[in-house]
Residue, then its C-alpha position, 0 to 999 in steps of 0.5 A: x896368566x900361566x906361564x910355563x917354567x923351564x926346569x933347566x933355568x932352575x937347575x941353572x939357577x940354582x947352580x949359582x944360588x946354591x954356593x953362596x955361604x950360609x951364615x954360621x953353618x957350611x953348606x957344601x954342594x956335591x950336586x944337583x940334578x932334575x929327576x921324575x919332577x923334582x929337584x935333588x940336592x946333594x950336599x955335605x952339612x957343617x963338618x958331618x962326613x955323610x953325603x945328605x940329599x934334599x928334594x924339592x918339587x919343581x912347578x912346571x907352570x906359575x899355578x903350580x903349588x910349589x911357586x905359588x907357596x912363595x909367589x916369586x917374580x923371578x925363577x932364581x928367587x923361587x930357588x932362594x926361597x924354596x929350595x936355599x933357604x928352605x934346606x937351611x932352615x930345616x937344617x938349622x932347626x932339626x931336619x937331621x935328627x928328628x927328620x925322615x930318612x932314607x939311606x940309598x948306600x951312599x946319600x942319606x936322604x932327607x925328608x921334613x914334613x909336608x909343606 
């Protein structure tokens, strides 16, 4: 059976997940905001100065591609996975040399491939 998301408890969600140490690496989050569907992060990695910004489409029903990827039984688990451990991932395995980008004059946007 559907059931809707609530993009305000993913934003809530990943308040709290978001924080949480990453091993070998510093992820530290300036913030986070809901726009036109997806979620952005904004973050500084390890002891780069840059501000980066990370996107991640947001579901609005259970159907949706994005939480059916990882079939979640809770919403702070769809954040876990989707958007924390994906960030880190693509962080840890190149996303910032070999990743597009996109400068807006102050986050430098990045974008891996499509999933």
């Amino acid at each position: 059976m559907t059931k809707a998301i609530d993009q305000e408890a993913i934003l809530a969600a990943a308040r709290d997940i978001m924080v949480r140490p990453v091993g070998g690496d510093t992820l530290n989050l300036i913030s986070l905001r809901v726009v036109d569907g997806y979620l952005e992060v904004v973050f500084r990695w390890n002891e780069r100065p840059e501000q980066f910004g990370y996107r991640v489409e947001l579901p609005d029903t259970t159907d949706h591609p994005s939480w059916t990827k990882w079939a979640p039984q809770t919403v702070e688990e769809w954040v876990e996975y989707a958007v924390r451990f994906s960030l880190i991932e693509d962080m840890q395995t190149g996303l910032l040399p070999y990743g597009r980008r996109r400068f807006d004059g102050s986050v430098l946007w990045l974008e891996g491939a499509p999933s």
